[in-house]
C-alpha positions as CSV (number, residue, x, y, z in Angstrom):
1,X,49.4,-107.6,-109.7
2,X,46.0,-108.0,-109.2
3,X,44.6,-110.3,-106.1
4,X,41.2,-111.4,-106.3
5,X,41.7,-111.6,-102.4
6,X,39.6,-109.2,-101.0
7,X,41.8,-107.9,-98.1
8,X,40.3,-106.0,-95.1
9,X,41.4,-102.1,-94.9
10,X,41.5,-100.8,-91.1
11,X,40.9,-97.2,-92.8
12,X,37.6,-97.6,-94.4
13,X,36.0,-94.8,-95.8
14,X,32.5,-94.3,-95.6
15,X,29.9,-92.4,-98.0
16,X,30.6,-88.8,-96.6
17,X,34.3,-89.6,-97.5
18,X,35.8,-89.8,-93.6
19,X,38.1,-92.3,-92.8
20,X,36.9,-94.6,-90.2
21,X,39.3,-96.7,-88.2
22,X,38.2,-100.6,-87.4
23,X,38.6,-101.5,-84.5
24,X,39.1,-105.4,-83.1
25,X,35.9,-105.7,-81.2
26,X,37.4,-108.1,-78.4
27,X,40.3,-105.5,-77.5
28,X,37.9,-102.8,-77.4
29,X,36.0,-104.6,-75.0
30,X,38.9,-105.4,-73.0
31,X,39.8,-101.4,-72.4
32,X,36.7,-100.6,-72.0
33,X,36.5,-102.6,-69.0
34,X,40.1,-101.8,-67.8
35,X,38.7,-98.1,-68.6
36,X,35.8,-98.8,-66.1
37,X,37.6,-100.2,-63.2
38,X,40.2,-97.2,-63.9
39,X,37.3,-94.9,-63.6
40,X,36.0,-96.6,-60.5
41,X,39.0,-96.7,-58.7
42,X,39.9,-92.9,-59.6
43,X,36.0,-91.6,-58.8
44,X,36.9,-93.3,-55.2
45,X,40.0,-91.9,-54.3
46,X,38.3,-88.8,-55.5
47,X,35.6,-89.6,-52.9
48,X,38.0,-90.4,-50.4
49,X,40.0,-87.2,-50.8
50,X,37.0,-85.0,-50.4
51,X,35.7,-86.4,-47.4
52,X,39.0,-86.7,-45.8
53,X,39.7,-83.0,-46.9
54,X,35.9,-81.6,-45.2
55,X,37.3,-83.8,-42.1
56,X,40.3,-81.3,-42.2
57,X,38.7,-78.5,-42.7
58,X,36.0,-79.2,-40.1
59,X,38.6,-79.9,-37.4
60,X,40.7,-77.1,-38.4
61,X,37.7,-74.6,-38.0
62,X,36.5,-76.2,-34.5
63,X,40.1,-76.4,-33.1
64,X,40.5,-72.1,-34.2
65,X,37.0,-71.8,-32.4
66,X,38.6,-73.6,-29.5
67,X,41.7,-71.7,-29.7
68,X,39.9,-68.3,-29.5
69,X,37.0,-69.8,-26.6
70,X,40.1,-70.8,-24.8
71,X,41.8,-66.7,-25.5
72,X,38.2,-65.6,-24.6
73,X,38.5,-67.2,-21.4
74,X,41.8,-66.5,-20.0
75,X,41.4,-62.4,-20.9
76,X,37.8,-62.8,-19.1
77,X,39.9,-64.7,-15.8
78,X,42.9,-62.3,-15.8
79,X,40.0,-59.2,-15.7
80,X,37.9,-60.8,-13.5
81,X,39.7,-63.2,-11.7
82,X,40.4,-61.5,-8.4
83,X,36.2,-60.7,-8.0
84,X,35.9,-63.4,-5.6
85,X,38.4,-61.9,-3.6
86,X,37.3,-58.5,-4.0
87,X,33.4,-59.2,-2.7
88,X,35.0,-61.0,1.0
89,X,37.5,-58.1,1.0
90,X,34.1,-55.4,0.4
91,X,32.9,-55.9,3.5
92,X,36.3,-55.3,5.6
93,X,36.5,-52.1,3.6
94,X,32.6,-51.4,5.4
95,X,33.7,-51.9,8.7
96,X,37.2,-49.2,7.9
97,X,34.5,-47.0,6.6
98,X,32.3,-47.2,9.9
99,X,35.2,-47.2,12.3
100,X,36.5,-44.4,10.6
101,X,33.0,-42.0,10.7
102,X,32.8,-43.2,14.5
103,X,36.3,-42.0,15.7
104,X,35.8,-38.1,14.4
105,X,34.7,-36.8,17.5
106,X,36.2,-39.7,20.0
107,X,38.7,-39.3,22.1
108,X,39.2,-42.5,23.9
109,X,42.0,-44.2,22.2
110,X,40.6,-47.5,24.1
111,X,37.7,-47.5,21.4
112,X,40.1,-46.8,18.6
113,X,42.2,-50.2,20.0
114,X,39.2,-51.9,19.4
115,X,37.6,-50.8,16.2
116,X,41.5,-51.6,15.0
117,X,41.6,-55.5,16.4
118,X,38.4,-55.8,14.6
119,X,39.5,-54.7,11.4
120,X,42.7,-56.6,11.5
121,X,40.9,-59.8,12.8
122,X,38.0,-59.5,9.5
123,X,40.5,-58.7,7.1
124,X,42.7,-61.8,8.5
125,X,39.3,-63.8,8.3
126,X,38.8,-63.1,4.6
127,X,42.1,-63.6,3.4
128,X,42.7,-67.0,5.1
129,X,39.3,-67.8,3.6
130,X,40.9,-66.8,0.4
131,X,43.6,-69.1,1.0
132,X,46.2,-66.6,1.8
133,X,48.3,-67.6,5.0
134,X,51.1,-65.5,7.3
135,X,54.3,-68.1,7.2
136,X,55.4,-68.5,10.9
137,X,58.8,-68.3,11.2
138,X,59.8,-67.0,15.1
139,X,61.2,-69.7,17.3
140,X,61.5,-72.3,14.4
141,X,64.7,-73.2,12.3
142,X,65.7,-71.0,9.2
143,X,64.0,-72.3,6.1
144,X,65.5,-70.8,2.6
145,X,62.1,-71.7,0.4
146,X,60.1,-69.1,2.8
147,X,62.6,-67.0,4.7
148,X,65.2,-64.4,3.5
149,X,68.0,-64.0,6.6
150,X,68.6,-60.1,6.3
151,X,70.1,-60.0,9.9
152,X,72.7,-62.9,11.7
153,X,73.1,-62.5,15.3
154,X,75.3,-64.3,17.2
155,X,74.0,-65.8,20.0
156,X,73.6,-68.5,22.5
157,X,70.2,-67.9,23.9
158,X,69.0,-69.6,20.6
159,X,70.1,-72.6,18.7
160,X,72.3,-71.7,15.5
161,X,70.0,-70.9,12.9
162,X,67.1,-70.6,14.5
163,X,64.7,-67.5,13.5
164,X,65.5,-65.1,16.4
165,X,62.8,-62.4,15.1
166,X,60.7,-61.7,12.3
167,X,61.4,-58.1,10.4
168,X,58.6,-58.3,7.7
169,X,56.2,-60.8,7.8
170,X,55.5,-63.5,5.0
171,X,53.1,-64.6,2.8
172,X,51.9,-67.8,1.1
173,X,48.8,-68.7,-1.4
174,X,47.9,-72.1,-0.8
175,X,51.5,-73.8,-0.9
176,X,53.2,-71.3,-3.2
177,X,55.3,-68.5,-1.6
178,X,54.0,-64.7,-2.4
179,X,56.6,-63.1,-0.6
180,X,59.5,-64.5,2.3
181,X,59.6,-63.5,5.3
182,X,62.9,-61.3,6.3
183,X,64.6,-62.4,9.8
184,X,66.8,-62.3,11.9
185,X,68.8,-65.9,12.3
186,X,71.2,-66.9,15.1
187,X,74.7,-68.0,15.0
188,X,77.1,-69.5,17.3
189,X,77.6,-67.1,20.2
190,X,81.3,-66.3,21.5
191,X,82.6,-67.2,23.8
């Protein structure tokens, strides 16, 4: 059957003999702009994705910098933290050094008194500068946060538990306990 109808073939081939597909010129338009805003919307998020990964990467680099600053610092305090305290202690250390050269060839023990009130009395200066502070504990009633009771005697010249004497005094930084004092706490006497 022959048709005089001359019917359109989407495979055309051209001179060189390669089959060329037709395409519908309106759909081809139509993906090429879905294509576009495809492409636009990916090339963003790609955007996006970088920047928000350099903004990682940034903070992650400036917080290991802080992390190692901060390392840095607390080696450099734990070596050097106690030079404060060292330079007020230096001097004390000066006057032991004179006392000491002045009592070879003495022989009043009077002198030695002294030169021994005046060390105790600097080096007590310095370290209650420093912050350091003897807890008082005779006369007053038995605290368990800065005493330890090593001795109970039973008495009635004191009220019960009330620090009769201290056996080895006590220390305190500031408001934190270094070391309790030991005493000696009273208890009902007999009768």
């Amino acid at each position: 059957m022959e048709n005089n109808e001359k019917q359109t073939n989407p495979f055309a081939e051209n001179e060189a003999g390669d089959v060329k597909i037709e395409e519908n010129n309106n759909e081809s338009e139509i993906k090429s702009d879905e294509d576009k805003k495809e492409n636009s919307n990916e090339e963003k998020l790609k955007l996006a994705l970088e920047d928000i990964n350099n903004k990682y990467i940034r903070l992650a680099a400036d917080f290991d910098n802080f992390r190692k600053r901060q390392m840095s610092e607390r080696e450099s305090l734990l070596k050097y933290g106690a030079e404060d305290t060292l330079k007020k202690i230096i001097p004390v250390l000066d006057t032991f050094s004179r006392a000491k050269k002045s009592m070879e060839n003495l022989e009043d023990i009077g002198a030695i008194k002294e030169w021994y009130e005046v060390f105790i009395k600097q080096l007590n200066d310095v370290l209650d500068k420093i912050g350091l502070k003897k807890i008082e504990v005779e006369g007053k009633e038995f605290d368990p946060n800065t005493m330890e009771a090593v001795m109970q005697t039973p008495t009635k010249d004191y009220p019960s538990h009330t620090v009769i004497s201290e056996l080895q005094a006590g220390y305190q930084l500031h408001d934190r306990v270094l070391r309790a004092s030991m005493v000696n706490v009273a208890t009902e006497g007999e009768e």
